[in-house]
C-alpha positions in Angstrom: 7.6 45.5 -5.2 4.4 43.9 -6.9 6.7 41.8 -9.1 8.6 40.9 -6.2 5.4 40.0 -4.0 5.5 36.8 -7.0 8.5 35.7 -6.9 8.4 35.7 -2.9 5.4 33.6 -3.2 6.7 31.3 -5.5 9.6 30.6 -3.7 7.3 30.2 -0.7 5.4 27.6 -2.3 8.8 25.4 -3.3 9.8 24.9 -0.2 6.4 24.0 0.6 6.9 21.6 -1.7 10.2 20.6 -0.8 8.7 20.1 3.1 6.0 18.2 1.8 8.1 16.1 0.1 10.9 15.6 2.7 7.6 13.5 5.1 8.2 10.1 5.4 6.1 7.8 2.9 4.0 7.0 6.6 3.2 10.0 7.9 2.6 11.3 4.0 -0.1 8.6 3.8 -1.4 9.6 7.1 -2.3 13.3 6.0 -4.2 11.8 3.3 -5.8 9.4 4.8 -7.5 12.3 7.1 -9.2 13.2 3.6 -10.0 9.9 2.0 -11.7 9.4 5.9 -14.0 12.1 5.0 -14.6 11.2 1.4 -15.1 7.6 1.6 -18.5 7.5 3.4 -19.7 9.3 0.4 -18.4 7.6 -2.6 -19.1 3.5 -3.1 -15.1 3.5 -3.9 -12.0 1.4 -2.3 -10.1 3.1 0.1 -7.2 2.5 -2.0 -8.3 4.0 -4.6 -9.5 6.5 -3.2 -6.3 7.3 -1.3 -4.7 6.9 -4.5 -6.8 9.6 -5.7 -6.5 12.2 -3.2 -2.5 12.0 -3.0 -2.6 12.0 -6.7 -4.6 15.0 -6.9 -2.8 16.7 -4.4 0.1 16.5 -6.5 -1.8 18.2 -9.6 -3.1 20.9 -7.2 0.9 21.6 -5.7 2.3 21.8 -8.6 -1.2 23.6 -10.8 -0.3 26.1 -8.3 2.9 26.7 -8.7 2.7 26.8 -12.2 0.5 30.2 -11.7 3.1 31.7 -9.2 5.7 31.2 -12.0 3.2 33.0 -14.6 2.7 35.7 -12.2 6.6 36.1 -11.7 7.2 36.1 -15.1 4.7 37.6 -16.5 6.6 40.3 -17.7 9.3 38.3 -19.6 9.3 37.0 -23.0 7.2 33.5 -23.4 5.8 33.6 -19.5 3.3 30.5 -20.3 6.2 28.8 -21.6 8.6 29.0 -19.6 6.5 28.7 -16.0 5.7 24.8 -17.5 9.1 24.3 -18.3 10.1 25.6 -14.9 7.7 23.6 -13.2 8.5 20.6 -15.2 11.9 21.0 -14.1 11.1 21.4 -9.9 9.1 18.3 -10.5 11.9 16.3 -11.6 13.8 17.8 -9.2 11.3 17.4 -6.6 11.0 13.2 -7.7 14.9 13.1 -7.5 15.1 14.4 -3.7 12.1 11.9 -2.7 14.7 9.1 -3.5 16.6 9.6 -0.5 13.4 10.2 1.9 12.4 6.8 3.8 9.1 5.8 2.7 9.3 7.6 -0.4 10.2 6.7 -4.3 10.9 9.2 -6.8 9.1 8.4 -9.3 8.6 9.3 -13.6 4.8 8.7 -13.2 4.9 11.7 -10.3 6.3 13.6 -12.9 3.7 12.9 -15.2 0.9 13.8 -12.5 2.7 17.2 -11.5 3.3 17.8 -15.3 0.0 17.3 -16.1 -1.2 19.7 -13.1 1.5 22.8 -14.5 -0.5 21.5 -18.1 -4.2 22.3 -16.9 -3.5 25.6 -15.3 -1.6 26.7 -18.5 -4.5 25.9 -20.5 -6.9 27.8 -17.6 -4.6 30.8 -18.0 -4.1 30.7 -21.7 -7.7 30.9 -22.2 -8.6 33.3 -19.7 -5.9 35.6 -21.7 -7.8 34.9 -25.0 -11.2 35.7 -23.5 -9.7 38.9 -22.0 -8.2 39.6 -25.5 -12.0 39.1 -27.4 -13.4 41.2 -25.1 -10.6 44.2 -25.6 -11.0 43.5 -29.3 -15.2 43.8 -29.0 
């Protein structure tokens, strides 16, 4: 059941995505803009930028996190860092491609990028929390 309680979640979590995604570009920009409200007394930045920003980071959180379901889920397989980015990868392109047919929205190769990069930084979190976790078995 414990593997299972993974792959639940990460399904969960894709059709979060796939929800998210789905908003209109407006009302998208509109749950942003609730944070870049709150930010932007603090920083001396452009709301633009700093909407740019949060959406962008938003993205690198979604998809960060989904790349840890997938480890989770496949933790067991062969190659589990591997293939959870590839996966991820993958529902991003996927994800880009469905946002072409959502008003407001444009699928686009730089989103990609961003949710790539995202999937990249929690691999590397994971892959060195493994390695620290092996020194300290090997100690």
């Amino acid at each position: 059941m414990k593997k299972n309680k993974y792959l639940i979640l990460t399904i969960l979590w894709m059709l979060f995505i796939f929800v998210m995604s789905q908003t209109p570009g407006n009302d998208s920009s509109k749950q942003s803009n609730f944070i870049v409200d709150i930010i932007i007394h603090i920083l001396p930045i452009t709301r633009d930028t700093l909407s740019f920003i949060v959406r962008k980071c938003a993205h690198m959180t979604e998809y960060a996190i989904l790349t840890f379901l997938l480890y989770k889920t496949f933790v067991h397989k062969q190659n589990p860092l591997i293939k959870s980015f590839l996966f991820t990868v993958l529902y991003a392109c996927s994800d880009e491609f469905h946002q072409l047919f959502i008003p407001g929205r444009a699928g686009q190769i730089r989103d990609v990028c961003i949710d790539s990069t995202g999937a990249l930084i929690m691999i590397l979190i994971i892959y060195f929390i493994l390695k620290r976790k092996e020194k300290k078995i090997g100690s």
